[in-house]
C-alpha positions as YAML, in Angstrom:
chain: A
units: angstrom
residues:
- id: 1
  name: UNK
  ca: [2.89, 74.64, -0.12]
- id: 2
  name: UNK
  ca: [4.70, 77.75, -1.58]
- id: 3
  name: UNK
  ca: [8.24, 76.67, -2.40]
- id: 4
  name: UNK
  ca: [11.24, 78.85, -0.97]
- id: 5
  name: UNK
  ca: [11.57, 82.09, -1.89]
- id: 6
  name: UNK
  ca: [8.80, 82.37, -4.42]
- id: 7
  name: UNK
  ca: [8.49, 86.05, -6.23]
- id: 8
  name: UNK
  ca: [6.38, 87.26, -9.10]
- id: 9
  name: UNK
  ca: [6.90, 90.21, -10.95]
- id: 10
  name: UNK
  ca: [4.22, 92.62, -12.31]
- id: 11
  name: UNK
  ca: [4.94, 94.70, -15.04]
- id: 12
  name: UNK
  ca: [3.26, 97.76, -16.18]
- id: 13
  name: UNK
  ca: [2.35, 96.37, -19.91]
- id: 14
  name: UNK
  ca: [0.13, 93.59, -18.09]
- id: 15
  name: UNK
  ca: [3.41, 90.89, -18.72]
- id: 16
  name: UNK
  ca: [4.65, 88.84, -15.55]
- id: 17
  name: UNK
  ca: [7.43, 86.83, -14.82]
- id: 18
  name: UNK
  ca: [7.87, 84.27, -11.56]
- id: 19
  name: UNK
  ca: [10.11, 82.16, -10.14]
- id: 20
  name: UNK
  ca: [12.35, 81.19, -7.03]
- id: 21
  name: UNK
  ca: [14.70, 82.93, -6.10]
- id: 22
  name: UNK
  ca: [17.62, 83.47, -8.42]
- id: 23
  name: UNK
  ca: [15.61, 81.43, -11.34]
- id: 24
  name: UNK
  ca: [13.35, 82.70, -13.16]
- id: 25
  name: UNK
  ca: [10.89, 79.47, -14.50]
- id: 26
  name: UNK
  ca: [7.47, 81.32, -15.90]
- id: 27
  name: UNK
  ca: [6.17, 84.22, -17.74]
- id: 28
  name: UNK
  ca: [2.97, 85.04, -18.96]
- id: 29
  name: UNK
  ca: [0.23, 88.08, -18.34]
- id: 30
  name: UNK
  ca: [-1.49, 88.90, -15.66]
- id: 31
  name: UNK
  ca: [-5.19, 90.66, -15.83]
- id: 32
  name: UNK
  ca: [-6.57, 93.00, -12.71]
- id: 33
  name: UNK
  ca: [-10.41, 92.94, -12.34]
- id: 34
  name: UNK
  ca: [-10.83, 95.94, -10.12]
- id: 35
  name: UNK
  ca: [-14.43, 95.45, -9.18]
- id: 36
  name: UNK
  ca: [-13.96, 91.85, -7.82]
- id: 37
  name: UNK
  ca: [-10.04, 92.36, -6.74]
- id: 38
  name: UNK
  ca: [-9.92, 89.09, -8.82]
- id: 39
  name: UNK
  ca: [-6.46, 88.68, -10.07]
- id: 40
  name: UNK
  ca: [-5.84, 85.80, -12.94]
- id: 41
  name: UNK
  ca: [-1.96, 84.66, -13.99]
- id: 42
  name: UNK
  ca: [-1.62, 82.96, -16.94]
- id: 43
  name: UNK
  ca: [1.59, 81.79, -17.60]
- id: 44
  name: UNK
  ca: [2.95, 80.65, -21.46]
- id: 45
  name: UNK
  ca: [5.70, 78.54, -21.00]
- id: 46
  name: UNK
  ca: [3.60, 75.99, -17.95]
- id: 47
  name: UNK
  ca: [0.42, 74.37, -17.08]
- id: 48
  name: UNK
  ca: [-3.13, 76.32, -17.31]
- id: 49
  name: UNK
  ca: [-4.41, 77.44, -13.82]
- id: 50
  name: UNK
  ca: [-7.86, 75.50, -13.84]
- id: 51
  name: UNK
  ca: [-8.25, 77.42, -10.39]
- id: 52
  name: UNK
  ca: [-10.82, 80.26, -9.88]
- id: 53
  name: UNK
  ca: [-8.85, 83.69, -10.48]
- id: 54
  name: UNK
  ca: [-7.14, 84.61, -6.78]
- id: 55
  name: UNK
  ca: [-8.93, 87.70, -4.81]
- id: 56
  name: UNK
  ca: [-6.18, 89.71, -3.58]
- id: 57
  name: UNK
  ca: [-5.82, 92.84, -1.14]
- id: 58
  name: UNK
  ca: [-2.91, 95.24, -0.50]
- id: 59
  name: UNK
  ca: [-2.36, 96.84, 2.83]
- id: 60
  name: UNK
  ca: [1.05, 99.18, 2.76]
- id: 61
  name: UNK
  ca: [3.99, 96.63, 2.19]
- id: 62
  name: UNK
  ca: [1.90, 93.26, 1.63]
- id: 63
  name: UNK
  ca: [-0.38, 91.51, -0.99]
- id: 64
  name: UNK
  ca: [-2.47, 88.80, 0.00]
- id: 65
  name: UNK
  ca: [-3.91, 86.28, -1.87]
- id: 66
  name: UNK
  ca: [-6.62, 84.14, -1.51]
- id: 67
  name: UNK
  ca: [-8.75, 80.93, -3.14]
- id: 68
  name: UNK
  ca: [-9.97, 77.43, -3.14]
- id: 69
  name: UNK
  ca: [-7.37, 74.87, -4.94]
- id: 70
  name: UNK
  ca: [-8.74, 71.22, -4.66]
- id: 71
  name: UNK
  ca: [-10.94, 71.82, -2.35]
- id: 72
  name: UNK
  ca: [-8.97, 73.92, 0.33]
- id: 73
  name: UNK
  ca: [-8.71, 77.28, 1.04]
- id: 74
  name: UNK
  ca: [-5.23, 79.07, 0.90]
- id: 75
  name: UNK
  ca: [-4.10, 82.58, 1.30]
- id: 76
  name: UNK
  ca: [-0.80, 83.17, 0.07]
- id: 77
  name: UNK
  ca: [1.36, 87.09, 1.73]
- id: 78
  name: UNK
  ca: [3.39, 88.58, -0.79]
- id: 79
  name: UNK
  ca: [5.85, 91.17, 0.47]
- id: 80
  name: UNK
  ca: [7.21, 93.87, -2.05]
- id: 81
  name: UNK
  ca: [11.01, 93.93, -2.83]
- id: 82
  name: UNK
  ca: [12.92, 95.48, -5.11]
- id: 83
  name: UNK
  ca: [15.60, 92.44, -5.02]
- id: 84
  name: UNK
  ca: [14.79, 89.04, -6.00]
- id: 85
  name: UNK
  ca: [14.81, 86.56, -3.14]
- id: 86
  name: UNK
  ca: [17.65, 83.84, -1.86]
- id: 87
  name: UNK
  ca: [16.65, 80.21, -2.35]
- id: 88
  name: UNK
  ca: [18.31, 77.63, 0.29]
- id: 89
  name: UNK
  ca: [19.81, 76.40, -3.40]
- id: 90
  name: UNK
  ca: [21.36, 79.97, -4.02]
- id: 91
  name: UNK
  ca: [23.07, 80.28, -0.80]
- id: 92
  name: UNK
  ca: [24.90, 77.16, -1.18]
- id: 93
  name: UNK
  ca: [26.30, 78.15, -4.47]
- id: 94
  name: UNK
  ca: [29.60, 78.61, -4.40]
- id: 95
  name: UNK
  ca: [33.43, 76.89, -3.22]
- id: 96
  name: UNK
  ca: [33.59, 75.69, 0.28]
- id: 97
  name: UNK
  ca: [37.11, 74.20, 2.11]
- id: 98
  name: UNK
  ca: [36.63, 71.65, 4.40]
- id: 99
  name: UNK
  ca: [37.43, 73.23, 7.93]
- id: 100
  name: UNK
  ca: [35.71, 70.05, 10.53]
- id: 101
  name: UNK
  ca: [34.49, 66.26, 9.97]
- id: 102
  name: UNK
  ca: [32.65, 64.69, 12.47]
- id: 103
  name: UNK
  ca: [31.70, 60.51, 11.80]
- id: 104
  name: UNK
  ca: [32.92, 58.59, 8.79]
- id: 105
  name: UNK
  ca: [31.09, 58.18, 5.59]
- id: 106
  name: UNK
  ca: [30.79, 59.16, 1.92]
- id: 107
  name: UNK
  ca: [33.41, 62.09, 0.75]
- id: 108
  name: UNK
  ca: [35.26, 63.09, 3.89]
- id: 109
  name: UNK
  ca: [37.16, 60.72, 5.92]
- id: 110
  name: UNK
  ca: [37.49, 62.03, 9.46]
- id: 111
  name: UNK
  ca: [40.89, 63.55, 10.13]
- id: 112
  name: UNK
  ca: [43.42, 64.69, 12.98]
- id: 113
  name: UNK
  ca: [45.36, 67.03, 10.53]
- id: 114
  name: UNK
  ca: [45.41, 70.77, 11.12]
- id: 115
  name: UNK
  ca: [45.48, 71.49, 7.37]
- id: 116
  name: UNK
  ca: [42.67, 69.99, 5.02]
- id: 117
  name: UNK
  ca: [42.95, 71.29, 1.32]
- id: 118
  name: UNK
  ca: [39.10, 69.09, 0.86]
- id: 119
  name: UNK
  ca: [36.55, 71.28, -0.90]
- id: 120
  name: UNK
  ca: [32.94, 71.08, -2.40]
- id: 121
  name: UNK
  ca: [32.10, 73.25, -5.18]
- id: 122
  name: UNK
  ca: [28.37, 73.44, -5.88]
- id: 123
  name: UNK
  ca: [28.10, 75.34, -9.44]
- id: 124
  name: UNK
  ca: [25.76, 77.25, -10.88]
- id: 125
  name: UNK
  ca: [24.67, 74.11, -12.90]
- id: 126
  name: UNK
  ca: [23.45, 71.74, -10.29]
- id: 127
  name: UNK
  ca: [26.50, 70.10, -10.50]
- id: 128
  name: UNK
  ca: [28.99, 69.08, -7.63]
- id: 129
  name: UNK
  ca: [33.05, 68.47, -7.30]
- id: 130
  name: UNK
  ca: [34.28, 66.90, -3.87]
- id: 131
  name: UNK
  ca: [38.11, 66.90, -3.94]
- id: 132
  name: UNK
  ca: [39.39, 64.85, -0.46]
- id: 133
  name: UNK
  ca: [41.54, 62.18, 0.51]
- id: 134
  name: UNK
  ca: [39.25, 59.56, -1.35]
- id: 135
  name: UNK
  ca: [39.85, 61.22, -4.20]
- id: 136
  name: UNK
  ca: [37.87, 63.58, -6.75]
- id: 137
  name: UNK
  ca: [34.22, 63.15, -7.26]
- id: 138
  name: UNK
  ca: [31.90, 64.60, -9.71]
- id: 139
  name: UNK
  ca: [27.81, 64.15, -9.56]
- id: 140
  name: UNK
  ca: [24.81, 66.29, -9.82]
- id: 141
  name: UNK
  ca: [22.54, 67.91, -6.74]
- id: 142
  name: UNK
  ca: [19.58, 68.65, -6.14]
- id: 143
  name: UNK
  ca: [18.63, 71.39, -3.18]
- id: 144
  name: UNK
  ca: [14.77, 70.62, -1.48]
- id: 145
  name: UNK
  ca: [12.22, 73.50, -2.67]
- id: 146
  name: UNK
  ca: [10.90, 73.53, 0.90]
- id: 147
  name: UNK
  ca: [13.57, 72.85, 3.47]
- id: 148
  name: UNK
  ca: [17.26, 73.26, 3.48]
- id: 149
  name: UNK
  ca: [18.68, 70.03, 2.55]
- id: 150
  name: UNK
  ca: [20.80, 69.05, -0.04]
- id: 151
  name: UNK
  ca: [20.59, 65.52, -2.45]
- id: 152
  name: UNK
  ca: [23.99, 64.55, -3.75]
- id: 153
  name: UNK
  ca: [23.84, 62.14, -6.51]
- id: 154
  name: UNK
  ca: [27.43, 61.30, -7.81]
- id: 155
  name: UNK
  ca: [28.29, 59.50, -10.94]
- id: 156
  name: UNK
  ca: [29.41, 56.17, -11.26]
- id: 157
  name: UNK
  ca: [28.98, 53.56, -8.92]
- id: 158
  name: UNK
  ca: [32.12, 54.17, -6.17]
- id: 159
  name: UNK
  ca: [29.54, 56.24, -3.47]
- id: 160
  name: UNK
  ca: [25.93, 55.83, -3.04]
- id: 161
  name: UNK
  ca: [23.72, 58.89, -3.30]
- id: 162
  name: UNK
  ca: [22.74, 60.73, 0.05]
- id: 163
  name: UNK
  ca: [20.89, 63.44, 1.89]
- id: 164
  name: UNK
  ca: [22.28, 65.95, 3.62]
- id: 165
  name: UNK
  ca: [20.74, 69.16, 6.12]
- id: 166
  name: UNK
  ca: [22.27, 72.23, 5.46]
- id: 167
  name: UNK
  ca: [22.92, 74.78, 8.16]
- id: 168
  name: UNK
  ca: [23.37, 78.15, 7.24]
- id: 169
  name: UNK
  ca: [25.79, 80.91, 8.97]
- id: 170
  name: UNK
  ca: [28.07, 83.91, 7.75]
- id: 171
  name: UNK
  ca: [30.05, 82.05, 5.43]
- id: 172
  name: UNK
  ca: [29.45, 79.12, 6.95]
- id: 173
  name: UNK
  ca: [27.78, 76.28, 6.42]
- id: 174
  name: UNK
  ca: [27.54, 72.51, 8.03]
- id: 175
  name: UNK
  ca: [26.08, 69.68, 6.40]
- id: 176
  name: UNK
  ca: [24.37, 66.76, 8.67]
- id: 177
  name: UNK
  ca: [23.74, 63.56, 6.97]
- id: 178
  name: UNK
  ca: [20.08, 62.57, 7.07]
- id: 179
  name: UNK
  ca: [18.78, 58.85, 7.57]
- id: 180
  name: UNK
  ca: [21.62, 58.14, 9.50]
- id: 181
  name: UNK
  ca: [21.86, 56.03, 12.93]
- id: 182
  name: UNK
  ca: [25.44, 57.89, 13.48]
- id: 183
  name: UNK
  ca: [26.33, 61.04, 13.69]
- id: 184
  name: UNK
  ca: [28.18, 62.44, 10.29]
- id: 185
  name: UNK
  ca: [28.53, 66.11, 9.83]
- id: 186
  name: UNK
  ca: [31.13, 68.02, 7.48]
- id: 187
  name: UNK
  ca: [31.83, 71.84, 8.45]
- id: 188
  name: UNK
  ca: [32.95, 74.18, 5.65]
- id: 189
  name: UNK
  ca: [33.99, 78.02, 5.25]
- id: 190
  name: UNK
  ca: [33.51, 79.88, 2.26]
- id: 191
  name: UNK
  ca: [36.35, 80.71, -0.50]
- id: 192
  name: UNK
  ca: [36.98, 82.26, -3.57]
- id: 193
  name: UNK
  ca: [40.03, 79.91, -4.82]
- id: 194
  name: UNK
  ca: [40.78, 76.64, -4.69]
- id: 195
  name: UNK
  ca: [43.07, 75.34, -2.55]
- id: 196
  name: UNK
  ca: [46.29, 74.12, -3.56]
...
């Protein structure tokens, strides 16, 4: 499977760079062969594609690929952009207060108060601060290449690592905690400052 928000970038002195989203984790050269429509990426910094070069088309706004890898075929549609994609990882960056708790569990204790000063900032550097009630917490995350969920792995011992879905709206988002028998979700709005 393609991971979220996958983009490669073709440039006209036969260099290429890829990535997801925001990140940018290859580069290398690319090489046309215009009677086959064979296109072969060969990237310097990973692994050597021991695949047979794709065969591609282009139809107005789309590039399709297409080979065998392990004995499947795949067809992969590119779609031409002059901005780099969002990753589920990208969207979540950022400071986020509190605003609704539903369920007790790690982080957020449910609460009748009108006016939470809890955050979560997820920085730029995988890394994670949860200021609440319980107290400050630092770890690291990691954010699925496929799906929108969310791994937080804190430091030290005092809270066990978990999984969270992420649900996305305008500067919105909701976290539901996966492999749960109970219900535990944590609401947040974006900000730009930290609450006092």
């Amino acid at each position: 499977m393609t991971p979220n928000a996958r983009w490669t970038r073709f440039n006209s002195d036969l260099t290429q760079e890829s990535g997801n989203g925001r990140f940018q984790h290859s580069y290398g050269t690319w090489k046309l062969n215009n009677k086959s429509n064979e296109l072969s990426i060969e990237n310097v910094n990973g692994l050597k594609d021991l695949n047979n070069p794709f065969v591609i088309s282009i139809n107005e706004n789309e590039m399709i690929w297409e080979r065998t890898e392990e004995g499947q075929n795949i067809q992969v549609t590119l779609e031409r952009s002059s901005k780099l994609p969002e990753t589920y990882g990208d969207r979540i960056l950022g400071l986020w207060k509190l605003e609704k708790v539903i369920g007790n569990g790690n982080y957020f204790e449910e609460s009748d108060k009108k006016e939470m000063n809890d955050y979560i900032f997820f920085r730029w550097d995988k890394r994670f601060i949860i200021k609440s009630e319980k107290g400050r917490i630092n770890g690291v995350y990691n954010v699925h290449g496929h799906k929108p969920e969310v791994e937080l792995i804190p430091y030290g011992g005092q809270v066990a690592r978990d999984f969270w879905e992420i649900q996305f709206e305008e500067n919105q988002i909701t976290l539901k905690l996966l492999n749960s028998e109970k219900i535990v979700t944590r609401q947040f709005k974006r900000i730009n400052k930290f609450p006092e």
